[in-house]
C-alpha positions, 0 to 999 in steps of 0.5 A, spaced: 654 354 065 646 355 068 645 355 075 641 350 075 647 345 073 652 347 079 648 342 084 644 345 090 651 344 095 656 349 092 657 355 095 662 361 098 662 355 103 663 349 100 669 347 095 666 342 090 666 340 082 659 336 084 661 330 081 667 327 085 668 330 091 666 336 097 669 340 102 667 343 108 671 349 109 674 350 115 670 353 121 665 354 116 657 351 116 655 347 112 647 347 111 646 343 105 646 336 105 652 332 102 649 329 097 651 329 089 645 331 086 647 331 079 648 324 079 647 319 085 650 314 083 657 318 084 656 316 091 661 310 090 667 315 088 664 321 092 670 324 097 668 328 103 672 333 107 669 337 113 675 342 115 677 342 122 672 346 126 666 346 121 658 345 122 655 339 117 647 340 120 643 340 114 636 342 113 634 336 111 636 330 115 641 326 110 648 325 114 654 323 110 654 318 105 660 318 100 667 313 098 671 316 104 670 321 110 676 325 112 672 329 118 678 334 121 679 336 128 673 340 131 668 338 127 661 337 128 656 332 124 649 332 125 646 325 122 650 318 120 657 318 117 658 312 112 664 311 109 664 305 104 672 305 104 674 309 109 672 314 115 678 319 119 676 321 125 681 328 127 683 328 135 683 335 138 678 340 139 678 348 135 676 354 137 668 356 135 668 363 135 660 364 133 659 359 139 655 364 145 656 367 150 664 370 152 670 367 149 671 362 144 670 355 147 674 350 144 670 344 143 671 337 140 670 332 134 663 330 135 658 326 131 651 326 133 650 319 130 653 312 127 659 312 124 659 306 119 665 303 114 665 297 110 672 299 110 677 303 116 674 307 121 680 310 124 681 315 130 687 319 129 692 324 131 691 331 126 695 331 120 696 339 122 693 344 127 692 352 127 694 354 134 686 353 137 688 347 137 687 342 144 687 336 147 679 333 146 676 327 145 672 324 139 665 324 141 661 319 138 654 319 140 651 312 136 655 306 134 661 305 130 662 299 126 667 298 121 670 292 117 677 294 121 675 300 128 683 303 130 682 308 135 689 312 136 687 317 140 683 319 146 675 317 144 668 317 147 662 313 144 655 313 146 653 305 143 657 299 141 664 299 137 664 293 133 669 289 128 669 285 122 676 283 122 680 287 126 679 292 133 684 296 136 684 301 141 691 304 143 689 310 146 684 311 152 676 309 149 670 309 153 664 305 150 658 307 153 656 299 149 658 292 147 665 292 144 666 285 140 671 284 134 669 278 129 675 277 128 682 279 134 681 285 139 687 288 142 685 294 146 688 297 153 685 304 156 678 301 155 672 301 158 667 297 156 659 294 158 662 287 155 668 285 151 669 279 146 671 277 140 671 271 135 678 270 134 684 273 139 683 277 144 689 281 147 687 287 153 692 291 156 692 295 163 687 299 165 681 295 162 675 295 166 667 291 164 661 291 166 659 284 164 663 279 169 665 274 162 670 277 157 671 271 151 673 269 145 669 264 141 675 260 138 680 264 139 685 266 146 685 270 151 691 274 154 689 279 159 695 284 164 693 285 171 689 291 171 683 288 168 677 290 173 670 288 173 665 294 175 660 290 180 655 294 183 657 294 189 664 297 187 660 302 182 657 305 188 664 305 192 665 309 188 661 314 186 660 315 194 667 316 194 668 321 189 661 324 189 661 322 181 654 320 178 656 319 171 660 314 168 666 316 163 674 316 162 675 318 169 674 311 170 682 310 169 685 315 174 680 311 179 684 305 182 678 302 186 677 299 179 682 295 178 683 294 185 677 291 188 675 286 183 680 285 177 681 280 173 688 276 172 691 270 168 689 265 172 681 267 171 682 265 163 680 258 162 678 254 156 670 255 153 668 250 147 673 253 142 675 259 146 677 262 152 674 266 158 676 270 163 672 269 169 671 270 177 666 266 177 670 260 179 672 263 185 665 264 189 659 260 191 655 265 189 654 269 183 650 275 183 647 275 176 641 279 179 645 285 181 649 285 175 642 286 171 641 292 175 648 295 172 645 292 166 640 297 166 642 303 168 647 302 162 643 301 157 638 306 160 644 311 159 645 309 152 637 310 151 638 318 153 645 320 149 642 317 143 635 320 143 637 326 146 644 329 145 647 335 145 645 339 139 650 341 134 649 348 135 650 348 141 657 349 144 657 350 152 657 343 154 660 339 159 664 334 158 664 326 159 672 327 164 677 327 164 682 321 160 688 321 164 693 326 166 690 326 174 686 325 179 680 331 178 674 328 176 669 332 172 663 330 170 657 334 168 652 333 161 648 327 158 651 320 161 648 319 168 649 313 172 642 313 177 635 317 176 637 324 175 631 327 170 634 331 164 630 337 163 628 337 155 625 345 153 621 343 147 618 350 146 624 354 144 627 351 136 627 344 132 633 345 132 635 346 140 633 340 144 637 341 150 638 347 154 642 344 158 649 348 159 655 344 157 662 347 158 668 340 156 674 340 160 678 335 159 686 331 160 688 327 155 693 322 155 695 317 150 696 310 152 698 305 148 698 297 148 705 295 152 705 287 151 711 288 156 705 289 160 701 282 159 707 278 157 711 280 164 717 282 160 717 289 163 716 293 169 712 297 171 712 304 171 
């Protein structure tokens, strides 16, 4: 067979027939773009696989475009994933030997764009792990959008989660974003700017938004008794407090979110076809200009993070904090709450656009939606 008809994509790195799929070996670079180049329409049957620990950052800025996505622990995407039935996303972060300096830090999932499904998008477990395996959150920094968003393990997403059918969100999730389902959401262990939803809206323990409203537009809405809305003047307690400036998964192990301001069942009331959750109710005033300022400072998070992230190359870098499992707060890296200026070094390479240092420590802890919780039929642990 000449060489021309092999297809630009296949070398020692990647496995590939050029016509039905390509895969990424495991803690191997992949430099060239995914793409069929014999027959582009083979798209609609195109399956990729990115090994556990493997680089996508190619030359040319093309992200992944195929049928199905199955992206493995520890892997790192530069540019939007598409997948028109389905987008697997591993939980767990793999050793990068080629990273600098001492050591080999163990680094998570991260995807430096949106990851878009006509189909499912699901965030699991792995299916198999080598021994470098440990406990990291997938990152996403863009949104994800997908006709069914399941999230079973530990996540971060810098942008909005959104829904055609169902959303649910079984594991600790930080959206950095709306969240809003066309149809039902159920979700606990969720931080979000704003949460609705078309149809049904159950949230278990440990919700905590920054939009005071949660609403369903012709749906019910079922809350437990730790759904908390992150007022500016609790987001100041508690950054004062904890000497925080990020907001990220520390969230959880901070009661003062849930405590001082949390919504409960009797917040929920009729809205037009729905219901909303609400304290308005409550208080003559409603401080709807303090909640701009909030507004603000998120949307100006999201600004940052998207346009600027952390390079792919780039594997000293700080983590978000931790998901559960304690009390330690670290927080270092891209999401900042306040007007700390991120140094940005354009004299080096294209390619780093970031020189800031970035080291992830992160506890996870699963949590999964417990209707005992939001039913009264159990009790607290």
């Amino acid at each position: 067979m000449p060489e021309e008809a092999k297809g630009a994509i296949t070398s020692d790195k990647i496995e590939t027939d050029n016509t039905n799929f390509a895969t990424v070996r495991a803690d191997q670079t992949c430099e060239e773009a995914l793409v069929p180049r014999e027959n582009a329409y083979r798209q609609l049957n195109w399956q990729v696989t990115l090994e556990k620990g493997s680089i996508y950052n190619p030359q040319e800025d093309v992200g992944i475009y195929a049928d199905e996505v199955d992206c493995k622990y520890g892997v790192q995407i530069h540019g939007d994933v598409f997948g028109r039935s389905a987008v697997s996303l591993e939980h767990g972060g793999a050793a990068h030997s080629g990273a600098d300096g001492e050591g080999t830090p163990v680094v998570g999932a991260r995807i430096v764009g949106s990851v878009v499904s006509e189909g499912q998008v699901d965030v699991t477990a792995p299916g198999s792990r080598m021994d470098d395996w440990e406990p990291r959150p997938v990152q996403v920094y863009g949104d994800v959008i997908g006709d069914h968003v399941t999230v079973e393990e530990p996540t971060v997403v810098y942008g909005a989660v959104t829904a055609e059918t169902t959303l649910r969100a079984n594991a600790p999730l930080v959206v950095i974003g709306d969240v809003r389902s066309e149809g039902i959401l159920e979700a606990s262990d969720l931080f979000a700017f704003s949460v609705s939803a078309r149809d049904d809206v159950t949230l278990g323990r440990n919700v905590a938004v920054v939009n005071p409203e949660i609403r369903t537009d012709e749906g019910s809405l079922t809350i437990a008794d730790r759904v908390g809305i992150l007022t500016p003047d609790l987001l100041e307690h508690i950054r004062s407090n904890n000497d925080v400036d990020a907001v990220g998964p520390w969230v959880f192990d901070v009661d003062a979110v849930w405590e001082r301001s949390a919504l409960v069942p009797a917040d929920v009331s009729d809205h037009g076809s729905g219901q909303v959750a609400s304290r308005a109710w409550r208080t003559v005033a409603d401080p709807a200009g303090q909640r701009e300022g909030v507004r603000q400072t998120f949307t100006s998070m999201i600004e940052r993070t998207r346009k600027q992230p952390p390079d792919v190359e780039e594997f000293r870098y700080a983590g978000v904090g931790s998901i559960g499992g304690g009390t330690e707060i670290t927080v270092e890296g891209d999401v900042v709450a306040g007007d700390q200026e991120k140094r940005v070094d354009e004299s080096t390479t294209a390619v780093d656009r970031s020189t800031e240092i970035h080291d992830e420590s992160t506890t996870v802890e699963d949590s999964v939606v417990n209707r005992s919780d939001i039913d009264g039929g159990g009790e607290e642990d």
